[in-house]
C-alpha positions as a printed Julia matrix, in Angstrom:
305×3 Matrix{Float64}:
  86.13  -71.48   21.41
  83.46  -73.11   23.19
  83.64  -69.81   25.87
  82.23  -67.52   23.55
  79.96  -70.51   22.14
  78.31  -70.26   25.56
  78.09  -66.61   26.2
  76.38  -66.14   23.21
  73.71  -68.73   23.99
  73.11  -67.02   26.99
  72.55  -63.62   25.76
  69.9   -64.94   23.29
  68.34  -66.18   25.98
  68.27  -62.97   28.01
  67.67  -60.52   24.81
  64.04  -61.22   24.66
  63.25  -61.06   28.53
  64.93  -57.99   28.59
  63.48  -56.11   25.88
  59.97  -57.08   27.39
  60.55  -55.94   30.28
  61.74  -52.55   29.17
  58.72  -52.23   26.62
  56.63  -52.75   29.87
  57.96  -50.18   31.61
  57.73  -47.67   28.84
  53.87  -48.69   28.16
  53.31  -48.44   31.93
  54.69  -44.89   31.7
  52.5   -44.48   28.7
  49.39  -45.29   30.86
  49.97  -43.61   33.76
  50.09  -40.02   31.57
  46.96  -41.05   30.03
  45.42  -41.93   33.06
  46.19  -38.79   34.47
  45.45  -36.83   31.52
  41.86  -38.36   31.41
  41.01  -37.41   35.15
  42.41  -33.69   34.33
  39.54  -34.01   31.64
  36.93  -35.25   33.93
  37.89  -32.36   36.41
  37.43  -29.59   34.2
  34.2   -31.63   32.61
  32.59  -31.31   35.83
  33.3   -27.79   37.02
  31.76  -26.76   33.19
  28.65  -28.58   34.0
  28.66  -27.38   37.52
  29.02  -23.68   35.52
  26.23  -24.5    33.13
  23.89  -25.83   35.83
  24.3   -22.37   37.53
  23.48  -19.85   34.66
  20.69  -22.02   33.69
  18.89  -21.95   37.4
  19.71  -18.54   37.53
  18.04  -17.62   34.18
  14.87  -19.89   35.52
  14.53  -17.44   38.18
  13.06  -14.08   38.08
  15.13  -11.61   37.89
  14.32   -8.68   41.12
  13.42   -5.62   40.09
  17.31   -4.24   40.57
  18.39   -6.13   38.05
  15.6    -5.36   35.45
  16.6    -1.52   35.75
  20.44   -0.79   35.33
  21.97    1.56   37.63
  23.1     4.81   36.66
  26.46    3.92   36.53
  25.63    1.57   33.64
  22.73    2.88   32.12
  23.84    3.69   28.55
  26.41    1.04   28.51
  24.0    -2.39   28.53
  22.9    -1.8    24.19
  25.67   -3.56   22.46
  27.44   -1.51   19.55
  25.83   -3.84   16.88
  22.28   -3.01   18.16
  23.11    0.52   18.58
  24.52    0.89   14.81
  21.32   -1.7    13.76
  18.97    1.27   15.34
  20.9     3.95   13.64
  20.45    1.98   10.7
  17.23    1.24   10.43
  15.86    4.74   11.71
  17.88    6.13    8.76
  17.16    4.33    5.68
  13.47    2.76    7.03
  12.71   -0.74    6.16
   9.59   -1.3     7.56
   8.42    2.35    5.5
   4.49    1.33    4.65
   4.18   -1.43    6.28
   0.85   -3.27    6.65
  -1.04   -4.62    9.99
  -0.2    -8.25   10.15
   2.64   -7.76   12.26
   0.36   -6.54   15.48
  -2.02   -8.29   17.71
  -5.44   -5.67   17.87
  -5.92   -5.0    21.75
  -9.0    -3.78   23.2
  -7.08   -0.63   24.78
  -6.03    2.27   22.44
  -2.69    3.67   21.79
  -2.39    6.88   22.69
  -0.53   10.22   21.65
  -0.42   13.3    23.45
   1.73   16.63   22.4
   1.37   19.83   24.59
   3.83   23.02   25.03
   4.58   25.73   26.9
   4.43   29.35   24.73
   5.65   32.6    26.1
   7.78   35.84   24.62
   5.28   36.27   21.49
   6.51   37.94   18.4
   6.92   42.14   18.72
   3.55   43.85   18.36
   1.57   40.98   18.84
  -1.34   40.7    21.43
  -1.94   38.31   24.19
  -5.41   37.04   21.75
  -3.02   36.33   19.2
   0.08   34.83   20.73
  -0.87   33.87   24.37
   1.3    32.88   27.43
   0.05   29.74   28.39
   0.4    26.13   27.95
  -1.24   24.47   24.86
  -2.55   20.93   23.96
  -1.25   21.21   20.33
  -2.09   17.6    19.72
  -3.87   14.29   20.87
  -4.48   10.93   18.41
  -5.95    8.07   19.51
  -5.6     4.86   17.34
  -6.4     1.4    17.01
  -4.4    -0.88   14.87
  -3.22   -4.47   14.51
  -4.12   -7.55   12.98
  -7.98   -9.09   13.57
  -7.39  -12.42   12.07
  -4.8   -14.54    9.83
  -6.79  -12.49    6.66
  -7.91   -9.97    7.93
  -6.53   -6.47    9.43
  -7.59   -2.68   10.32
  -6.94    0.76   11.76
  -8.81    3.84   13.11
  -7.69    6.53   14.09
  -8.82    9.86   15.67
  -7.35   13.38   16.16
  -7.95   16.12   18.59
  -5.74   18.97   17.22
  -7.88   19.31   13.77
 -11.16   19.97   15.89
 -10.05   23.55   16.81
  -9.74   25.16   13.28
 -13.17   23.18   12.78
 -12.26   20.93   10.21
 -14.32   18.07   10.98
 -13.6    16.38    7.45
  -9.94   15.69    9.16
 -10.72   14.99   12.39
 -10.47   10.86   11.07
  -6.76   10.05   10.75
  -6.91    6.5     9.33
  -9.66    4.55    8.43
  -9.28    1.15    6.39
  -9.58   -2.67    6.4
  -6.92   -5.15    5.45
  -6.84   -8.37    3.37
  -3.66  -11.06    3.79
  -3.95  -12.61    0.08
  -1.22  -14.43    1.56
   2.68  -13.86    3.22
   3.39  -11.36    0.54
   0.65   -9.33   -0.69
  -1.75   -7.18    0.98
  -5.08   -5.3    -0.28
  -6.16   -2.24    1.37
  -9.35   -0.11    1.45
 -10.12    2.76    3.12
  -8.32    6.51    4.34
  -4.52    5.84    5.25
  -1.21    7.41    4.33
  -0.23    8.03    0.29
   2.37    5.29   -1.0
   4.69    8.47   -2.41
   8.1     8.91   -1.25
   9.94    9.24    1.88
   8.55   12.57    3.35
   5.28   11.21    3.04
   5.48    8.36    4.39
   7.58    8.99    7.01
   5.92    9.44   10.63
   6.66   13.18   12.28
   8.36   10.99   15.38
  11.16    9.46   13.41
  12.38   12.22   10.99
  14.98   13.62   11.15
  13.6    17.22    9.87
  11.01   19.15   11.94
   8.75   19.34    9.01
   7.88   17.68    5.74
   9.29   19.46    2.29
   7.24   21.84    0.21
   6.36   19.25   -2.22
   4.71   16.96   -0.26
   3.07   19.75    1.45
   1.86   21.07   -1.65
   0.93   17.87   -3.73
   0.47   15.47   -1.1
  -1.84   17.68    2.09
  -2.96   15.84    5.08
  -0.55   12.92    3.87
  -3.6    10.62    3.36
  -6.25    9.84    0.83
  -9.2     7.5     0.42
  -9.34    4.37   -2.05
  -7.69    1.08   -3.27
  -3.93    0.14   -2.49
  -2.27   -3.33   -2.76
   1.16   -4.25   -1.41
   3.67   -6.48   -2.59
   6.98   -7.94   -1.19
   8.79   -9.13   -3.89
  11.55  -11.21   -1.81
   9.81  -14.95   -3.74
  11.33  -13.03   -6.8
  14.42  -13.8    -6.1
  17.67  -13.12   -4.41
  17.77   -9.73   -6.76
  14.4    -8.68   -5.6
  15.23   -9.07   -1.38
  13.98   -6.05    0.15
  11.62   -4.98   -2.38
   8.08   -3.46   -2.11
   5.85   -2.44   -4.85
   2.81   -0.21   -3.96
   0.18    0.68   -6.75
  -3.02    2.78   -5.85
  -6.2     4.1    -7.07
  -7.27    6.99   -4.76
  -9.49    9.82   -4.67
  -7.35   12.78   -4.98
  -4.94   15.25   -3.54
  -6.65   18.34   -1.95
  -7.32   16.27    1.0
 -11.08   15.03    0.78
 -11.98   18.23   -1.55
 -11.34   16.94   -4.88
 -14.65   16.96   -6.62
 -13.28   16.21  -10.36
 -14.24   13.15  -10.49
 -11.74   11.73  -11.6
  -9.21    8.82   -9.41
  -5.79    9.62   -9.32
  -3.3     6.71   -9.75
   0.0     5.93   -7.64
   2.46    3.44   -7.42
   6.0     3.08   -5.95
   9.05    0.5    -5.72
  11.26    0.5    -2.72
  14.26   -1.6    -2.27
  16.26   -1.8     0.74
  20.05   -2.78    0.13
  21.17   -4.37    3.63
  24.74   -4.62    3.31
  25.63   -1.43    2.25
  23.11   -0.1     3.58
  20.98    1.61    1.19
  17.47    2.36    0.2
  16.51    3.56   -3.1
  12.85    4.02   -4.6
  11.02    5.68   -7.43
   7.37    6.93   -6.9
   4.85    8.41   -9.62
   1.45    9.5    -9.32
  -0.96   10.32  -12.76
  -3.88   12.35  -12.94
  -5.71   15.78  -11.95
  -3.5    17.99   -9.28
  -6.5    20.45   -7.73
  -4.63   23.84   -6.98
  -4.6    25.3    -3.88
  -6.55   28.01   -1.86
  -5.12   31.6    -3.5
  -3.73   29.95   -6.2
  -5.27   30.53   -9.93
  -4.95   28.68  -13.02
  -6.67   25.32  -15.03
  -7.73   22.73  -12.63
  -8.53   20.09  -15.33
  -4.97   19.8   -16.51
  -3.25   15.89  -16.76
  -0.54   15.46  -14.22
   2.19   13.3   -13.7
């Protein structure tokens, strides 16, 4: 009995010695993956800043003049599909339709605009005085615009193609000074564009019909008048009023600088530009005294609206 006694006394002895040491083992293991885990870390630490350093001198440089204009290969492929749809967007429903000045910096040099064409083949049985075969300067603007101060903003703006038919009366495209009451509201006096509608409003570069419709041709000639307009953004509204713009207007009249009633006509319109759909919708009115036309007869003293 005292055989056993003794073996047993010596593996309690042993037990403890040999559990350390296979505890150490299994932590050294432990550490040594760690170990090399962290310098795998380090490794790929370094080659990202090594990366990062590299775009960033690169971007510090100027670029040469090769890589400022794309080859033809890619030329077409460099706008991204979101800026391209953006563009389509915005050239489509107009957000920035009426805008005021505050937006540009007035420069000393003019912008100009130039439109010319070539005419030959003239309509049967007409005559080289009537329809000639030459080139034409059909039309030349020249136009100052932009933001004078934090308050205050303007625009002028001359045409050539008026001169011709002599009507010097239209031979001023825009004419009017600015006041920033603050970020959202603007007051405007002077000769600009009428706050009606799209066609209006709309510049002859960016729509997409040739020409403007018979109404605004008809109530709405030359596209401008002379008078009183404020402006309004009414995004501080709310999150229901975001892309909002209220124009109201008291202005001289319709039949471009001949209306000799008297009598102001009064305009206002609300625009609101939905942009996740995207949308714009807007209602415009105008009340008072609609002068008829050349050739046209009946009462010229007749309340419009």
């Amino acid at each position: 009995m005292r055989l056993p006694r003794a073996i047993f006394w010596i593996a309690a002895v042993l037990a403890p010695a040999f559990l350390t040491a296979q505890s150490r083992d299994e932590r050294i293991a432990v550490l040594e993956r760690q170990l090399q885990e962290a310098r795998t870390g380090i490794a790929a630490l370094q080659k990202k800043i090594e990366t990062l350093g590299t775009e960033l001198e690169a971007l510090r440089e100027p670029a040469p003049a090769s890589a400022i204009l794309p080859s033809s290969e890619s030329r077409g492929k460099t706008e991204a599909p979101q800026d391209a749809a953006q563009g389509y967007r915005n050239q489509l429903i107009r957000p920035d339709l009426g805008e005021d000045e505050r937006k540009n910096k007035l420069s000393g040099r003019p912008e100009l605009f130039i439109q010319s064409r070539f005419q030959d083949l003239p309509i049967s049985g007409a005559t080289q005085e009537i329809a000639p075969s030459n080139f034409n300067l059909t039309r030349m603007e020249s136009q100052w615009s932009g933001r004078l101060s934090d308050r205050i903003g303007m625009a002028f703006e001359i045409q050539y193609h008026r001169a011709p038919a002599g009507a010097a009366v239209e031979l001023v495209n825009d004419a009017f000074v600015e006041y920033y009451v603050n970020d959202f509201i603007t007051i405007r006096g002077g000769q600009s564009v009428k706050p009606f509608g799209f066609d209006v409003q709309q510049s002859s570069s960016a729509r997409e019909s040739p020409e403007r419709g018979m109404v605004a041709g008809y109530f709405f000639p030359g596209q401008r008048d002379r008078g009183v307009m404020v402006m309004a953004k009414l995004d501080g509204l709310g999150d229901l009023w975001h892309g909002t713009q209220l124009f109201a207007a008291a202005l001289n009249g319709n039949r471009f600088f001949v209306d000799n009633n008297r009598q102001l006509n009064y305009k206002i319109r609300l625009r609101k530009v939905f942009d996740s759909v995207p949308l714009a919708i807007g209602i415009s009115a105008q009340f008072g005294h609609q002068l008829l036309s050349d050739g046209v007869s009946g009462n010229n003293h007749e309340n419009l609206f």
